[in-house]
N, C-alpha and C positions, 0 to 999 in steps of 0.2 A: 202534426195534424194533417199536411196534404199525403203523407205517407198511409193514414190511417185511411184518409178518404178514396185514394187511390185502390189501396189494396182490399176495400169493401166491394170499391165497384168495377175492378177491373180484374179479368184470368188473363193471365199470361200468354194464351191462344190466342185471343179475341185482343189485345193490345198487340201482338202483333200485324195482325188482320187490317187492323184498324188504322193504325200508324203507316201499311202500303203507302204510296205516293206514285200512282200511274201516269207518266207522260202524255202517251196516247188518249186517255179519257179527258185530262186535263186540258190539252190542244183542242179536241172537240167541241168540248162544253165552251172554250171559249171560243170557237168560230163558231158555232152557231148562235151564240150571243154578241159577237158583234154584229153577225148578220143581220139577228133583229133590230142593233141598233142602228142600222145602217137603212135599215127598210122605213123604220119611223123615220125616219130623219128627210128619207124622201118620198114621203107623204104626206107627210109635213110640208116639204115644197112644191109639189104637184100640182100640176091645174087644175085643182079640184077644189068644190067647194069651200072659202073659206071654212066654216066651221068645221069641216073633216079636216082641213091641215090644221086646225087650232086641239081637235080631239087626238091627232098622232104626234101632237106634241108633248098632249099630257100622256099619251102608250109612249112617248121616247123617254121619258121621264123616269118612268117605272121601271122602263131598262137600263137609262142610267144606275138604278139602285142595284140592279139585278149584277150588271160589270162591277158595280163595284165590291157587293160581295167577293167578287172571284180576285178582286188587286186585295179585298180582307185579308182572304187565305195566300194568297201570293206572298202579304209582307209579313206575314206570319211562316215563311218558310212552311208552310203548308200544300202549297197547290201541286207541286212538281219535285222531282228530286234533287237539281238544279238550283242554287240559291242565285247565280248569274243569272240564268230566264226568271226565275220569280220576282226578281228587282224590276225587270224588264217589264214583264207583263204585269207588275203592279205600274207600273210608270206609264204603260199606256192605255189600261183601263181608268185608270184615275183621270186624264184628259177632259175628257166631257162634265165630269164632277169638279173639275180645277181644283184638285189636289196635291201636294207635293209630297210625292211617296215617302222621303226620308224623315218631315213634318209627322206625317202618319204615325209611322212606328214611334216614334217620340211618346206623341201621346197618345196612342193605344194601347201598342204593345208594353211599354214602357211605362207609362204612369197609371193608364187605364187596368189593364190589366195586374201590374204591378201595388195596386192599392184600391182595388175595386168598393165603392161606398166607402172610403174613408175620409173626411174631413180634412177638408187639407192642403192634401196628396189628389184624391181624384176629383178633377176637376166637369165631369161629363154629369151635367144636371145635380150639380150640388144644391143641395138645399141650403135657405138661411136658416138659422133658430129662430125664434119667437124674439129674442136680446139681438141677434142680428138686424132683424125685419125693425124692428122700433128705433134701431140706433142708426138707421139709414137715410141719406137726405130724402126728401119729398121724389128727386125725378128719379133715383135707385129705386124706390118702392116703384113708385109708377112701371119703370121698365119691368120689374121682377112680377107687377102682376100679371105686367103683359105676355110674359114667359111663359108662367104658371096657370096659364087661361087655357083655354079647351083648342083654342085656336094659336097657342102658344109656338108650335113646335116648329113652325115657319123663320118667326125673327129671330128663333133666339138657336137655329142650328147655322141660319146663314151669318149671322151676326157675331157668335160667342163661340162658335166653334169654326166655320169656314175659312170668316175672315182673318179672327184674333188667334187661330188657330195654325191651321193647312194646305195657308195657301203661301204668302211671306211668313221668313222668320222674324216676326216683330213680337212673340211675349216671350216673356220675361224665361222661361225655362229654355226658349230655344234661342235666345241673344247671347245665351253662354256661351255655343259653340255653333255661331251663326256661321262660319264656314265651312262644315262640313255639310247645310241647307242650302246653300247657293246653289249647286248645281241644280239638286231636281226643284228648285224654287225658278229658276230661270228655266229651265225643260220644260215644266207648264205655263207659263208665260209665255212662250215662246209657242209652243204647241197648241194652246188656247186659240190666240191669235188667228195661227194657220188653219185651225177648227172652223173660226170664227170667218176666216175669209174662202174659203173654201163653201160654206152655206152661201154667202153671199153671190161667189161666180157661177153657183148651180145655180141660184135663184134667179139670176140677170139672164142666163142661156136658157134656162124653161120658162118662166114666167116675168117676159120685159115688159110686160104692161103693169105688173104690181109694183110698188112702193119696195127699196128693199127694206124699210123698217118692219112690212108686217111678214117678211120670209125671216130676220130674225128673232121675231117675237114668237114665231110660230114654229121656229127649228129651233133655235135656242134659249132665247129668256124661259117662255112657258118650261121645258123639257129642267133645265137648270133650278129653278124656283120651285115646279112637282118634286123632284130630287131633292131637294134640303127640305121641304117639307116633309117628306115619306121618315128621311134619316133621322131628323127632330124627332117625329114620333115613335120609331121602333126605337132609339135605344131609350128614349124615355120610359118606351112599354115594357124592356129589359131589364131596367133598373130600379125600377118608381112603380109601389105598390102598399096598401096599406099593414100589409102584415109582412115587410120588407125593411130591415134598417137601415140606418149610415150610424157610421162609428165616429166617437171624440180621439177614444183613446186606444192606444195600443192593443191593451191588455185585453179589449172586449175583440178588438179585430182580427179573425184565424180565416185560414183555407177555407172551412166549412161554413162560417157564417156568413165569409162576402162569397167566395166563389161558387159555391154550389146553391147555398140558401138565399143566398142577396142577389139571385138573377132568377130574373120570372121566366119560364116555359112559357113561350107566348105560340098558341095556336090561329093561322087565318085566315079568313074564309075561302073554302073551297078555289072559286078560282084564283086566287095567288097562291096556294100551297107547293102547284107543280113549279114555279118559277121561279122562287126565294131562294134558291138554291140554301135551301136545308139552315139558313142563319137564323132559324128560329129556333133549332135544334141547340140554343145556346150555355144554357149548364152546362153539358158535358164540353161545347168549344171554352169556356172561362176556366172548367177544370184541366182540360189537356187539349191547349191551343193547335200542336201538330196534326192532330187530328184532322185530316183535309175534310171539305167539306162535303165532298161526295160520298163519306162514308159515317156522316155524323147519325142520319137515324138509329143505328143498332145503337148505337154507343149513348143515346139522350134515353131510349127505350129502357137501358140495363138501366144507367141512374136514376130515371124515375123509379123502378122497381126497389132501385136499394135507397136510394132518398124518397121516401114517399111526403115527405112536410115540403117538396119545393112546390113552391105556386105557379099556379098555372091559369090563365086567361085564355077566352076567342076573344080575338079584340075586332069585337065589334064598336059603333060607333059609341053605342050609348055604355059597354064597358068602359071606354077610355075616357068618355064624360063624367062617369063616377069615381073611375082613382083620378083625373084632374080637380075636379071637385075637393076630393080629402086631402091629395099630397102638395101642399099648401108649403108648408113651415115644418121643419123638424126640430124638435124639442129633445135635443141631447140630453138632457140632463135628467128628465122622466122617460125617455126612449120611446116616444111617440108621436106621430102625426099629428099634427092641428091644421086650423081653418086660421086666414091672417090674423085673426084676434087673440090666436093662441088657446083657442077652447077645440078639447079632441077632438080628433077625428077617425083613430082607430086604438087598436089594444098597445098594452106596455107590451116592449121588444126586447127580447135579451137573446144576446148571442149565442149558436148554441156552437159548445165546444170551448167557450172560454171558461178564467175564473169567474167571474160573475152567474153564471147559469145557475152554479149550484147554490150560491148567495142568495139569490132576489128569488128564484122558481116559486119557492113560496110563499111570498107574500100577497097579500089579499089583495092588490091594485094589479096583479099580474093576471089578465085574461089569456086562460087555453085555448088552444088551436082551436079545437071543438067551437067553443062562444064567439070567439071571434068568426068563426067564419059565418056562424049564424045571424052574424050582425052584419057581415058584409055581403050579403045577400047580394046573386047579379055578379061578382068579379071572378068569381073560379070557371074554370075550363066548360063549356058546353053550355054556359048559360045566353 
């Protein structure tokens, strides 16, 4: 299947092209991004009005997200030609997000990528089923609504993925081989730290008349909390859609219907588009990871053209309020979205490219692309 889906959307020219890996542009894009983070960060402690150092905490924020893209492609052997500097400059863009690079690829590269929406295996915004949701204690549901709430995407990326995630190896898939994590687990701890004290000796030398709780509330809590807020919601927005599935079993799970079709084309608004450094260009990065990111638009362009069924959103606010709304609970066993009661909330889902496609396509409880999207009015691109 990834053979098939490769060789539809890719010429042998253009995978060439594409697969470059330039030093020189690489080095660039990342000093001019830490520069900006460097500029938020001291404006954030400037003698200036508080509320402008409380607003360049939330701009340092967004450029946390922005570095972090670039350690993305970094521990993706994407950024540079160099797998020594890629380690590297994923290890020190990650700092400000208290990340531990080796954590990372674990579960990105590795599980994320490696079983994209499958039950299980990927662990990045799994949904319960409707038997999961009921057979759960009281303060389980509680916290899971809390997740799945429109304001969700805060607790549960610093909570379920930061903490039990990439920062210590403390779960359970990285306690297996918790010392090959020590090092870059102690590197950010260690570099946090000096992060963390270093705002402080700038704050004490420009501004000794403030408090320093509000220089690090203002340089780092706010900038740290906008950051797992932003990443909560994009890879939510990535994965989590009503005409999107997650897989029980094997047999439904292929290349084409998690990697290409089970990732949303998320488009966003004008002024972030120049600064995303292209990670919303994300089907064609889940289809062909190498693919650095400076070179991802021709290569999202071609696969929209040869995948035309992937979905695609502007995520605006009240888009992302409507797939929160529906993507509730998934119901494995009818392949559909519901609301916590378990009553739908979008069409029956069948993988395309598996055995089952050609099983179920015809059955009367199977809504086509067509209906369904005329029922999901408001979530496709441009609206």
């Amino acid at each position: 299947m990834r053979k098939r889906v490769l060789d539809r959307w890719l010429g042998a020219e253009d995978l060439r092209r594409w697969l470059h890996r330039s030093t020189a542009a690489a080095l660039i894009r990342l000093a001019l991004q830490v520069i900006a983070y460097l500029a938020c960060v001291a404006l954030a402690l400037a003698p200036l009005p508080y509320a402008l150092n409380l607003l360049s905490g939330v701009v340092a924020g967004h450029v946390i997200g922005i570095l972090f893209t670039i350690g993305h492609d970094a521990c993706h052997q994407a950024y540079t030609p160099s797998a020594r500097l890629n380690r590297w400059i994923g290890r020190g863009v990650f700092i400000p997000s208290l990340h531990a690079e080796s954590l990372w690829v674990l579960g990105h590269n590795k599980i994320h990528h490696g079983s994209t929406n499958r039950r299980g295996y990927d662990y990045v915004w799994e949904p319960m089923s409707p038997a999961d949701y009921a057979a759960a204690s009281p303060l389980r549901r509680w916290v899971y609504r809390v997740y799945r709430s429109r304001l969700g995407a805060l607790p549960y990326y610093l909570i379920e993925m930061w903490w039990k995630k990439n920062f210590l190896p403390i779960a359970p898939e990285a306690r297996r081989q918790w010392r090959m994590h020590v090092f870059d687990s102690a590197f950010v701890v260690v570099a946090g730290a000096l992060h963390v004290w270093a705002i402080v000796a700038v704050a004490r030398a420009w501004t000794p008349d403030r408090p320093v709780w509000m220089a690090l509330l203002a340089a780092w809590l706010v900038p740290f909390l906008v950051w797992n807020w932003v990443m909560g919601l994009l890879i939510y927005a990535h994965h989590t859609h009503p005409l999107v599935p997650w897989f029980a079993n094997a047999e439904e799970w292929n290349f084409l219907s998690a990697q290409v079709l089970g990732t949303v084309h998320v488009e966003l608004p004008a002024p972030w588009r120049w600064i995303d450094n292209n990670i919303m260009e994300h089907n064609a990065h889940h289809a062909l990871p190498a693919i650095p990111l400076y070179r991802l638009p021709p290569a999202q362009h071609r696969m929209r053209a040869a995948f035309p069924d992937i979905q695609a959103i502007y995520l605006s606010p009240p888009v992302f309020c409507r797939i929160a709304d529906a993507c509730k609970l998934f119901d494995f066993d009818a392949r559909r979205w519901t609301d916590f009661e378990g009553r739908p909330t979008g069409p029956v889902l069948v993988a395309r490219g598996s055995a089952a496609e050609g099983a179920v396509a015809d059955a009367e409880d199977v809504v086509g692309i067509d209906a369904a999207l005329g029922g999901l009015e408001g979530l496709q691109s441009g609206a």
